[in-house]
Each structure stands twice: as structure tokens, then as C-alpha cells.
C-alpha positions in Angstrom: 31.3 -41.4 33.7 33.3 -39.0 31.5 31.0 -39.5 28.6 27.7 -38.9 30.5 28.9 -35.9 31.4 30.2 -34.7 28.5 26.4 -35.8 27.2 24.9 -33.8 29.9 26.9 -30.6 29.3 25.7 -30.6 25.6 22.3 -30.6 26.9 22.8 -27.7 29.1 24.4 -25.8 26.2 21.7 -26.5 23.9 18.9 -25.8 26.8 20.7 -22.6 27.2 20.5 -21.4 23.5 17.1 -22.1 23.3 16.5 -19.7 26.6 18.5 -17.0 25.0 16.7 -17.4 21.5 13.6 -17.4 23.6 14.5 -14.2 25.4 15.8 -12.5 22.4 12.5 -12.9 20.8 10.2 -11.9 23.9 12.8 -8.6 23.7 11.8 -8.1 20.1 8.3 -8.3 21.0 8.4 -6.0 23.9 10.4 -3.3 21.5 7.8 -4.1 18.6 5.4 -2.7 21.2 7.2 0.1 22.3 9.2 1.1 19.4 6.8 0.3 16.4 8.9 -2.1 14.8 6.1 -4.3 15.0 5.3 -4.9 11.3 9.2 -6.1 10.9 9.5 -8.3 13.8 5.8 -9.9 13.2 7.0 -11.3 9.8 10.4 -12.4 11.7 8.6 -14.6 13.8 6.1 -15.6 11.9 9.4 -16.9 9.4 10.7 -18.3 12.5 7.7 -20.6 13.3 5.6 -21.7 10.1 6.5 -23.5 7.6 7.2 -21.7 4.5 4.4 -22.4 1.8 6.0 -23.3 -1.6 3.3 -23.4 -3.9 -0.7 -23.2 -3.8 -2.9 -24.1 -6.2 -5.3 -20.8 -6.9 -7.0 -21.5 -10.0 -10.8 -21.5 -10.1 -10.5 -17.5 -8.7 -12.7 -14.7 -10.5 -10.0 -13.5 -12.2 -7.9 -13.8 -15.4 -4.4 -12.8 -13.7 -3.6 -13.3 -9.9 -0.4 -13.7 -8.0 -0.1 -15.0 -4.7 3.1 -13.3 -2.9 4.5 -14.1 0.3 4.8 -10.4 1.9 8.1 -11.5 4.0 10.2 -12.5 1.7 8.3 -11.8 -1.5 8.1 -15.5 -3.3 5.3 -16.3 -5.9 3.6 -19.1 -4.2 0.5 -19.0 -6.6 0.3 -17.6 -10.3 -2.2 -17.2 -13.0 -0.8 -15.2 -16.1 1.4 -13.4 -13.4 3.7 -12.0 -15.7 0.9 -10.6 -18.6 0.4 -7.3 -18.9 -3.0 -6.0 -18.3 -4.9 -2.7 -17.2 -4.3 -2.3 -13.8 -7.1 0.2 -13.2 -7.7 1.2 -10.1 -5.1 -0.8 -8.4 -3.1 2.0 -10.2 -4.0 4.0 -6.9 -1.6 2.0 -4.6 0.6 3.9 -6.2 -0.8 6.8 -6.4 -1.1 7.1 -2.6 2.3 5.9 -1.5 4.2 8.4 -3.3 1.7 10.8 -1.7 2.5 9.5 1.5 6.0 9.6 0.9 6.4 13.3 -0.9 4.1 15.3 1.1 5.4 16.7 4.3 2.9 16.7 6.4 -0.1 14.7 6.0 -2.7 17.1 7.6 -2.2 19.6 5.5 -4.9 21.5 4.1 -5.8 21.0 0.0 -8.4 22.5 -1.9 -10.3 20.6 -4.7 -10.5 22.9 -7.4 -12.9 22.5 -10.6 -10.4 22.2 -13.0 -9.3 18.7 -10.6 -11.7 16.9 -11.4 -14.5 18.2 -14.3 -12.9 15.8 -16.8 -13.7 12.9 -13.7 -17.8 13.7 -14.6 -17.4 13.2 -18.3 -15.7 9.7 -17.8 -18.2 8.3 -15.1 -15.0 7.9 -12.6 -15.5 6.7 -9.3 -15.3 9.6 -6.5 -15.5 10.1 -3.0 -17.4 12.7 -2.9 -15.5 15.9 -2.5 -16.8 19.3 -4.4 -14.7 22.1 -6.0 -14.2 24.0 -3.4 -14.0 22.6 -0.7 -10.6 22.0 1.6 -10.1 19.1 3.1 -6.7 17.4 5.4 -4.6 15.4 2.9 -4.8 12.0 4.8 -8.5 12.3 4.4 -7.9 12.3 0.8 -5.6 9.3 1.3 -8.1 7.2 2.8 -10.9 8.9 -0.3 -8.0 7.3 -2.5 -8.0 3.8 -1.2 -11.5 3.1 0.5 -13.9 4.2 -1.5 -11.4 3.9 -4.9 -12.1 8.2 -5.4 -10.7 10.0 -8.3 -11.2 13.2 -7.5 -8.9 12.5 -4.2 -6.4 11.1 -7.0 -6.1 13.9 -8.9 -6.4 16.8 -5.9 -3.0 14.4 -4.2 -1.0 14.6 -7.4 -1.6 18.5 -7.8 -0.3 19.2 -4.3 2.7 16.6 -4.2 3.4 18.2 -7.7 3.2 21.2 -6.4 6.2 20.1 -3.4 8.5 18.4 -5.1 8.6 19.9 -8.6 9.8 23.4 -7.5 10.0 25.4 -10.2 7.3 23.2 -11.9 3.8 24.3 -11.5 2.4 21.8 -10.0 0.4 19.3 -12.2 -0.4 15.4 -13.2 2.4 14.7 -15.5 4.6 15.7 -12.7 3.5 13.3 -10.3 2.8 10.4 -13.2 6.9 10.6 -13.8 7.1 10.3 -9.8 5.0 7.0 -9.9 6.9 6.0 -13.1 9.9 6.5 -11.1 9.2 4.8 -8.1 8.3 2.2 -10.5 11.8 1.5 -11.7 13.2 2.1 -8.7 11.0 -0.7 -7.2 12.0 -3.1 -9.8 8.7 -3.0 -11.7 10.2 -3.7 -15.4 6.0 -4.3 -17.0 4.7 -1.5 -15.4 3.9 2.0 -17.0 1.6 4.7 -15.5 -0.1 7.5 -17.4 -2.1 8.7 -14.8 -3.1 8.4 -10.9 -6.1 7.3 -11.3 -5.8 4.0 -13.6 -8.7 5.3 -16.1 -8.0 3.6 -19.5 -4.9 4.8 -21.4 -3.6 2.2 -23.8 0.3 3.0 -22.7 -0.8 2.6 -19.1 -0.1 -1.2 -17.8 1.1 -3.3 -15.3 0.9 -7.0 -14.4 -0.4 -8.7 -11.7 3.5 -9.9 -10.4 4.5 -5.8 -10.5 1.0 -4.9 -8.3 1.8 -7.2 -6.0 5.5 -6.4 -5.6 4.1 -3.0 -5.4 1.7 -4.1 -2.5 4.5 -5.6 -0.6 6.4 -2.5 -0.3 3.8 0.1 0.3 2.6 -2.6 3.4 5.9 -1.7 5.0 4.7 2.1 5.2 2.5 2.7 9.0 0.3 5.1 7.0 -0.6 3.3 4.4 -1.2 0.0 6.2 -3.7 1.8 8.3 -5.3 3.1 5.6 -5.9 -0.2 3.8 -6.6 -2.0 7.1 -9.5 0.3 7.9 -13.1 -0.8 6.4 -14.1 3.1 6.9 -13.0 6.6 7.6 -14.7 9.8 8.9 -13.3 12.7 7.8 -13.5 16.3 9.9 -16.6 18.8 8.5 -15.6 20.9 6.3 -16.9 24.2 4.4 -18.9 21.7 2.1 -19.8 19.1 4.3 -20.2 20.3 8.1 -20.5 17.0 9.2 -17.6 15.2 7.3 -17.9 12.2 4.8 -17.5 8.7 5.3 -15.7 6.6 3.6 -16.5 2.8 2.9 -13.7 0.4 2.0 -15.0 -1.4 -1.3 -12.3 -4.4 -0.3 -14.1 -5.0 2.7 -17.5 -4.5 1.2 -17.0 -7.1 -1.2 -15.9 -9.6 1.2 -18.2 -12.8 2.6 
């Protein structure tokens, strides 16, 4: 008698931590909601209730270097030439637009692209969203010209301006804001990674690998702003003195995919 009920109270206690790990998670969730913590918790859970992948077999993938990361806790769960450097073009613009995100004060702003921005852009056939000298336009509608359509000219009119904040007594201007990526670079861990400029056109000192982009990736993720930037297949910006009726922006990830 003694023993079943010693039996039975170890199955109240256990039904009872199950209930309060139940309840602690449905609070998480309803905070998540409220709170924005929902990027955070989302990974928590889904930690809690998948099984954690330890390796996949990517090979056969249109590319020469890949690295599949788990964004939670940040383990290489796939690798081809991971750790080789390579040109990271314009995956170079991740970070150009989180340290954007991060320096500028206040994302709707007003910048002006100037001529001198982005003349050299025309010469080197760069990719560009589609602003004109000229014309002033919000910040985060740069941001999303950075990462949707891949534009240069957005690129280079960011780094002026965040130059412009944080260097003080600097003028503001590009190798400014390249040392800002470099640094965030080294703070972030990324030993193979070198930037020469925020738009990833060729430079031979300007590297990364495909580990370093993806640790990269991971972090900027964890930034509201820049996940809604990435997550979004198109933007419509205001009009503006150019364009009256705004541009729209086309996310080339999205494009590309089945």
C-alpha cells in the first residue's frame, strides 16, 4: 500500500511539472506576442521540440562554397569549402546594412543621393535601385534598395550618412564606414573576413568565406529591421522629388526561387 502510493505521488509530481513547463511556455508565447520577443522565444521552442539536425548532406548545390548553419545555436550542419576564402560580392551588403541599421538614429531620416555617390557605380556596370542624384529619399527605403533589389547606389548614399553620424569630426565618407564594417567584423568573430567597400564590387583585399557570411546572417537575423527587410519579396517607397510615384523594389532572393 505504502509503495503504490509512493508510485502514485511520483506521478503527480511529474504530471505537475509538465503543467508548469506547459504553462511557462504558453506565457512565453503570449509575451512573444505582446512584447516582441518573438524571434527569441520561436527558436526556444522550436530547440525544445525538434530534434536537433547533426549533419546534412548538401552537395550537388550550384555553388562552389555553402554552409548550412543552424540560426539557434549556430552549428555547421552542412559544409562545402566553408572555411575558403572567396569574393563575397554582394553578400558584402548584409553588412553593409546592419551597421546602417545599427548607427543611424533614426531610420526615416531624410538622405540625398548626390553625383559624386554613385558616378563611379555607371563606369563599373553596378547593380542599382534606381535612385538619381538628386533626389532625397527616407533611409529605410534605402535599406530595403540595399537588400532587395542588391542597389549600389543605396550602398554607397548609407555609408556617406552613417559616416557622417558617427565619425564626428570626420567628414563623412566610405573608408569611414568600411572600418565600421571591418570592425563589426572582429567584433563578430569573423577572423577570414576583410571589407574594402559596402558594396562587394571586386577588390582583391576584400574577402570573406562562406562560414563568416553565414555567422554574419545569424546575427543580423536577430535585428526586427533587418529581418523585415529580408523577409519582404518587395518594397514601395514614398514619391519623391524624382519619382512622384515612388519605386518598387523586387527582392532578387525571392525572384530566383521555384
Amino acid at each position: 500500500m505504502a509503495g503504490k502510493k509512493k508510485k502514485n505521488s511520483w506521478r503527480n509530481r511529474i504530471i505537475c511539472l509538465v503543467a508548469e513547463i506547459l504553462a511557462v511556455i504558453a506565457l512565453l508565447l503570449v509575451l512573444s506576442q505582446n512584447f516582441g520577443f518573438g524571434y527569441q522565444i520561436t527558436v526556444w521552442v522550436n530547440q525544445l521540440i525538434k530534434p536537433a539536425v547533426k549533419e546534412l548532406d548538401i552537395t550537388g548545390i550550384n555553388s562552389s562554397y555553402a554552409v548550412l548553419m543552424q540560426a539557434g545555436s549556430g552549428r555547421v550542419v552542412g559544409d562545402i569549402n566553408g572555411e575558403t576564402p572567396m569574393y563575397p560580392a554582394s553578400m558584402t551588403k548584409i553588412m553593409t546594412t546592419i551597421v546602417a541599421i545599427e548607427n543611424l538614429s533614426d531610420l526615416n531620416q531624410e538622405i540625398t543621393v548626390t553625383n559624386d555617390m554613385i558616378a563611379n557605380l555607371y563606369a563599373q556596370d553596378a547593380t542599382q535601385a534606381g535612385f538619381q542624384p538628386g533626389e532625397t529619399v527616407q533611409a529605410i527605403d534605402l535599406l530595403y534598395g540595399v537588400m532587395l533589389p542588391s542597389g549600389a547606389d543605396c550602398c554607397i548614399a548609407l555609408a556617406n550618412e552613417a559616416a557622417n553620424v558617427l565619425a564626428m569630426a570626420v567628414s563623412g565618407d566610405i573608408p569611414t564606414f568600411v572600418e565600421l564594417m571591418n570592425q563589426k567584423a572582429e567584433k563578430l568573430g569573423l577572423e577570414n573576413t576583410h571589407f574594402c567597400n559596402t558594396t562587394g564590387l571586386h577588390a582583391d583585399d576584400h574577402y570573406s568565406t562562406a562560414k563568416d557570411i553565414a555567422e554574419l546572417l545569424r546575427y543580423a537575423l536577430k535585428n526586427s529591421t533587418f529581418r523585415e527587410i529580408i523577409e519582404s519579396p518587395y518594397h514601395s517607397t514614398p514619391g519623391t522629388n524624382v519619382h512622384p510615384d515612388g519605386i518598387t523594389f523586387y527582392s532578387t532572393m525571392f525572384k530566383n526561387l521555384s
